[in-house]
C-alpha positions in Angstrom: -43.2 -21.8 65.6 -40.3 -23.7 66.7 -37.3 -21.4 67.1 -34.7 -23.8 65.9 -37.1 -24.8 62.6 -36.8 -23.5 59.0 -39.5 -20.9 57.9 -42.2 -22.6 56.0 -44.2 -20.2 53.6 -47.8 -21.8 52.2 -48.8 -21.1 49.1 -52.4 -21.4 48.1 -53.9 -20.6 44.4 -57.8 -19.8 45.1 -60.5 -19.4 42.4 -64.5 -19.7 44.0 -63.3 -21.9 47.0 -65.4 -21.0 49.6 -66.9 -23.8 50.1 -63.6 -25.3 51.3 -61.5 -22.7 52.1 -62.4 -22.0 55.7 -61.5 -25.8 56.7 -58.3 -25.5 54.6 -56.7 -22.8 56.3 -58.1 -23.7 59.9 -55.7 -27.0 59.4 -52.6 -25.0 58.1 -52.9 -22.6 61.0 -53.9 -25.7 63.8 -50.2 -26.9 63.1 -48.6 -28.5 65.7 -45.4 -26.6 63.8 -46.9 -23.0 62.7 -45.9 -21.6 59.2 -44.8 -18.5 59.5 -46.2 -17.1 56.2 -50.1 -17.9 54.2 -50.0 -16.7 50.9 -53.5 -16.9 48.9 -53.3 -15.9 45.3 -56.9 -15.5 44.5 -57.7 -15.8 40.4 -60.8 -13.3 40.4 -63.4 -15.1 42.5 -66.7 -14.1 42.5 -67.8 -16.2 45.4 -67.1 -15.2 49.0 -63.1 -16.7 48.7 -61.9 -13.7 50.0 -64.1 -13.3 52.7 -63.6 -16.9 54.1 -59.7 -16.2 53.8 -59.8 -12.7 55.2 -60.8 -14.5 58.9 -57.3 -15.7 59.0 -54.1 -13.9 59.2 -52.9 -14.3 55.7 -51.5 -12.3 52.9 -53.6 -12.2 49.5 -52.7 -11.4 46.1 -54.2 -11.4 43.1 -53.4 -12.0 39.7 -54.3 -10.2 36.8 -55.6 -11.3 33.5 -55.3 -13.8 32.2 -55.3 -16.4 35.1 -54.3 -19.8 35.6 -53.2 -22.3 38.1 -49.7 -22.5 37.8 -49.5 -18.3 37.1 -51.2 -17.8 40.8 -48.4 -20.8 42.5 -45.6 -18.4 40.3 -47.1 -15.3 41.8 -47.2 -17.0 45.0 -43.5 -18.0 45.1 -42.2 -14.8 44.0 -43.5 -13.3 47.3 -42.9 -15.7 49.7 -39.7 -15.0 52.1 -40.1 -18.4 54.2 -37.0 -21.2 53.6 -39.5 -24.0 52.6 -42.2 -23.8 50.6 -45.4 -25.7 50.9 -47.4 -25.7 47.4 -51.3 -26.7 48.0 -54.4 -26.9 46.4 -57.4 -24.9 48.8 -59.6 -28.2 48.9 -56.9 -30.1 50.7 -56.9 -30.5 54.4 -53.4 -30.4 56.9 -53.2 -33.9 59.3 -52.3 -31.8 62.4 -48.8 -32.7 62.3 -48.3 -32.3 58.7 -46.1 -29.9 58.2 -43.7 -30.5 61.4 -42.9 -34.3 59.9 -42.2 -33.0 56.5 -40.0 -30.5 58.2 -38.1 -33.3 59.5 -37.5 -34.8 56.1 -35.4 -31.7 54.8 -32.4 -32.3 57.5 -31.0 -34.0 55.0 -29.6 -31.7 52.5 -30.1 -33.6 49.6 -34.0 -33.5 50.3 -35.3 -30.8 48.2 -39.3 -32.4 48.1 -41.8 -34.2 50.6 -44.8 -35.1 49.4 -47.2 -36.2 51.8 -49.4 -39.3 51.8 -53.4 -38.6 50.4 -56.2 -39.8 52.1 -59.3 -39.1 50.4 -62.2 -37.2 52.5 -65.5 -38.1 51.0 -69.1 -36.2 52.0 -71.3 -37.5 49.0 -71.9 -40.4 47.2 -70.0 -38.7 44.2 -67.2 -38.4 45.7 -67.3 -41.6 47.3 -67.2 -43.3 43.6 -64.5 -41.0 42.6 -62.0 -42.0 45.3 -62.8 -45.7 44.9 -62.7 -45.4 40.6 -59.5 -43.5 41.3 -58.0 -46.4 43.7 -59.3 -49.2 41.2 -57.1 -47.5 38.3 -54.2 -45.6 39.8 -51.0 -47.2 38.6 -49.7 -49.0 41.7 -45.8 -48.9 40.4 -46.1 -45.0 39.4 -45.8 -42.6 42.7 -47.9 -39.3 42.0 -49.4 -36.4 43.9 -53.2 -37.8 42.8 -55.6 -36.7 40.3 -57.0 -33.9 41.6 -54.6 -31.8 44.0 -51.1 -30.7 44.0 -49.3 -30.7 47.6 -45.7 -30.7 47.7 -43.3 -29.1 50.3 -40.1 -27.6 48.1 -36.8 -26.3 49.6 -36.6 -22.5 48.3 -33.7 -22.8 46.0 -36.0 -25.5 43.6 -38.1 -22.5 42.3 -34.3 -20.6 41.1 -34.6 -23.2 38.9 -37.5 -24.2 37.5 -41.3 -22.4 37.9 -44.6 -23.7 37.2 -46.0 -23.1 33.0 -48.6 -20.3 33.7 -49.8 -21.6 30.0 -50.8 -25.0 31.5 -54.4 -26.0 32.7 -54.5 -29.4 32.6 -51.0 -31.5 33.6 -49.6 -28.4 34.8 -48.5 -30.3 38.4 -47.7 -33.4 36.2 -45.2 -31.0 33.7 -43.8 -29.4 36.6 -42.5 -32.9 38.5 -41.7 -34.1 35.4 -39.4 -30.9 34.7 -38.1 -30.9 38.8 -37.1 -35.2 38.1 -34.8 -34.0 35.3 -33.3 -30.9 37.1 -32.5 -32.6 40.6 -32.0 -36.4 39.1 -28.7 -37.9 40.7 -28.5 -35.3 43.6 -31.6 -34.7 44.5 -34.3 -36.7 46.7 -37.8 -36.5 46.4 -39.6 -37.9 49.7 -43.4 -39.6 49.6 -43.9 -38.8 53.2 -46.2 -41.9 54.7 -46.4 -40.6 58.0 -47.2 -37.1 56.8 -50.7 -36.9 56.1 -53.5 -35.0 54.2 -57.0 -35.3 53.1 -58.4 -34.1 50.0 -62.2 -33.5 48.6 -63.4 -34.9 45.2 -65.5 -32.1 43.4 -68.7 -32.6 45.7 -71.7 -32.4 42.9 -72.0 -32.3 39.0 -71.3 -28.8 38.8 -67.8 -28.8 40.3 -67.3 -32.2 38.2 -68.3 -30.3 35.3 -65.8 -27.3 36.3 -63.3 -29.6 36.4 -62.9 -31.8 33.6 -64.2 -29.0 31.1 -61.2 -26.8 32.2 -58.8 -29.8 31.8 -60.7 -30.5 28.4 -60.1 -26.4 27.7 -56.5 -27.3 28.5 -55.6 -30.9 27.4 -53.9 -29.3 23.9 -51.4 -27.4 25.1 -50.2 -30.5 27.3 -50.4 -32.2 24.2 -47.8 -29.5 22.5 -45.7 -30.1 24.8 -45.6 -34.0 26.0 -45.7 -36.0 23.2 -45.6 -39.4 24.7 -47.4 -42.9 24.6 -48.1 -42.3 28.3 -50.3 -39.0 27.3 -52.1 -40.8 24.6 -52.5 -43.6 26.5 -54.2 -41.1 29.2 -56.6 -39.3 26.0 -57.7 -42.5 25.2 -59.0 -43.8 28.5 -61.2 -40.1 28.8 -62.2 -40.5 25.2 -63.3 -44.1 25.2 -66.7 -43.6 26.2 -67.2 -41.0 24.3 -65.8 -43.0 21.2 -68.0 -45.7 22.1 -71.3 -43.4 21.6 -70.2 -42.3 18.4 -69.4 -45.6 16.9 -72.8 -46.9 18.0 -73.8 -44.1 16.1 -72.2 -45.1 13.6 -73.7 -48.7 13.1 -76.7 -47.3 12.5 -75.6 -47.0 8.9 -72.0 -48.3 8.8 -72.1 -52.2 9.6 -67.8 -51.8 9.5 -67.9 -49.7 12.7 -69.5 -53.0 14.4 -66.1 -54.3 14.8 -64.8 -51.2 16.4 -67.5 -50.9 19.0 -67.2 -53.9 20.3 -63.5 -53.9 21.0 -64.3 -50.5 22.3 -67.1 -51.7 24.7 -65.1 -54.7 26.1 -61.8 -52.7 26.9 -64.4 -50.4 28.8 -65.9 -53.2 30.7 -63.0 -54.6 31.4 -61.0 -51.8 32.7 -64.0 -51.0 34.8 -64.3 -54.4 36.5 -60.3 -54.6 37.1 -61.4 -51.0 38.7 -63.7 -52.8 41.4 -61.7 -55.6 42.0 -58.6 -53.1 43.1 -61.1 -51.2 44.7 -63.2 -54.1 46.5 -66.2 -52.3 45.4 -69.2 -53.4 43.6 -70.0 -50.2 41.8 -69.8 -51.2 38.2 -73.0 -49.5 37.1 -71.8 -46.1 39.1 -67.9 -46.3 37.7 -69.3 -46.8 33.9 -71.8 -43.7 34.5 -68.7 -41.5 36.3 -66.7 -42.9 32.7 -69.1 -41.6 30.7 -69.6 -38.5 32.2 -66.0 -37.2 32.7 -65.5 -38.4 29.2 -68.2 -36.1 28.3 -68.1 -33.3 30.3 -64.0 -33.2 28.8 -64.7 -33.8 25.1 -66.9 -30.3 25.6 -64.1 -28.5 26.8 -61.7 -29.4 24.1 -64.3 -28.2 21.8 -64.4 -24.9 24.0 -60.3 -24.6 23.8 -60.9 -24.2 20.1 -62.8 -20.8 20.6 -61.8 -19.7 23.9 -57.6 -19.0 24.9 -58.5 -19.2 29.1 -56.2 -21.3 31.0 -58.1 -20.6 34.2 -60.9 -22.5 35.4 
């Protein structure tokens, strides 16, 4: 580590991540700028996470019942000692020079975020469609972290003020920038870091998708509870659509009025799905309207888990 640098703790929840664990921390530890603290905050794997970790010199914690998310980045926090903080998901992957550019950023004291610049690093086909579905219906005048990782770099002083919702599954990065904007808005800058790089992996097969949108399906009401917004019904509506398009065609069986209804339904679908492949230069309109239907699916059974079951892990 540079002698003249700030400390730089990393902070990384873990729950059954060995399959991408190992090539996590090799990147955080191949830094051109070393950190000089790894935290893992491990939420009960039963997978060989720990294992995988334990090959590197890092510090692990682990959180007792119940778990979640945002509890393990809290539990992570509260024992790190470094002057920066660098918040990150295990299935994200450290550009060599990551975390010495983001350094960089906080020289200027009214920098107290960096977010670095995604790249998306696809092994299968289904994760090739999710990156290019994600890029054909990202909102090009909304900055965000991406669907599914949270990254950030933090000066120490934001977590005085503010700590993630350990009650949250799904949103929980979302309602924790949200809350961060209001606290540092007016003297407070938030950096999105082009030139400090990271790559992130999609949930490789059906299983992992199906770990991953049941949880935020498990989750979704509590976000609900607390953001009240067009922009999160909005959000509901584009997971639910296709499943609201299977029960209205359902319904016309003996209802001729839902007729109406399914085909505004259906051409919203199609059309947000071609808009998809023209922003994404892609002609995978059969594979987007599958992925469409399946996380819809796949989410609309965890909700009807989160009526039975109070876990806020995954």
């Amino acid at each position: 580590m540079h002698s003249s640098s700030p400390r730089v703790s990393v902070i990384i929840p873990t729950k059954n991540e060995e399959q991408v664990i190992r090539e996590c921390l090799s990147s955080v530890f191949d830094q051109s700028l070393t950190p000089y603290q790894v935290i893992i905050v491990d939420g009960h794997s039963i997978d060989n996470t720990l294992k995988e970790a334990r090959r590197f010199p890092v510090e692990i914690f682990c959180e007792s019942a119940p778990t979640s998310l945002p509890n393990a980045r809290n539990i992570g926090i509260e024992n790190a000692s470094g002057d920066l903080f660098l918040v990150m998901d295990a299935d994200t992957v450290l550009k060599r020079d990551c975390v010495e550019k983001a350094v960089k950023y906080f020289q200027d004291p009214k920098v107290f975020a960096v977010i670095p610049a995604l790249e998306i690093k696809a092994h299968t086909r289904l994760e090739r469609t999710q990156e290019k579905w994600l890029r054909g219906t990202s909102n090009p005048l909304r900055h965000g972290i991406g669907i599914f990782t949270f990254v950030e770099f933090f000066r120490k002083e934001v977590f005085e003020n503010i700590k993630f919702d350990p009650d949250l599954g799904y949103g929980e990065d979302d309602d924790f920038q949200q809350r961060f904007k209001q606290v540092y808005k007016g003297y407070g800058k938030i950096i999105y870091a082009h030139d400090c790089r990271i790559s992130v992996h999609y949930p490789h097969t059906f299983k992992e998708l199906w770990s991953q949108w049941t949880w935020w399906g498990r989750t979704f009401t509590r976000y609900l509870s607390k953001h009240v917004s067009t922009r999160t019904f909005l959000i509901l509506g584009s997971i639910l659509a296709p499943t609201i398009l299977l029960i209205l065609g359902f319904l016309t069986l003996f209802f001729s009025l839902a007729v109406p209804f399914l085909i505004l339904v259906s051409a919203l679908l199609v059309a947000r799905t071609l808009i998809a492949c023209y922003r994404s230069k892609s002609i995978n309109f059969v594979e987007f309207i599958a992925f469409e239907f399946t996380r819809s699916l796949f989410f609309v059974f965890g909700v009807i888990q989160g009526f039975f079951s109070g876990e806020r892990g995954k």
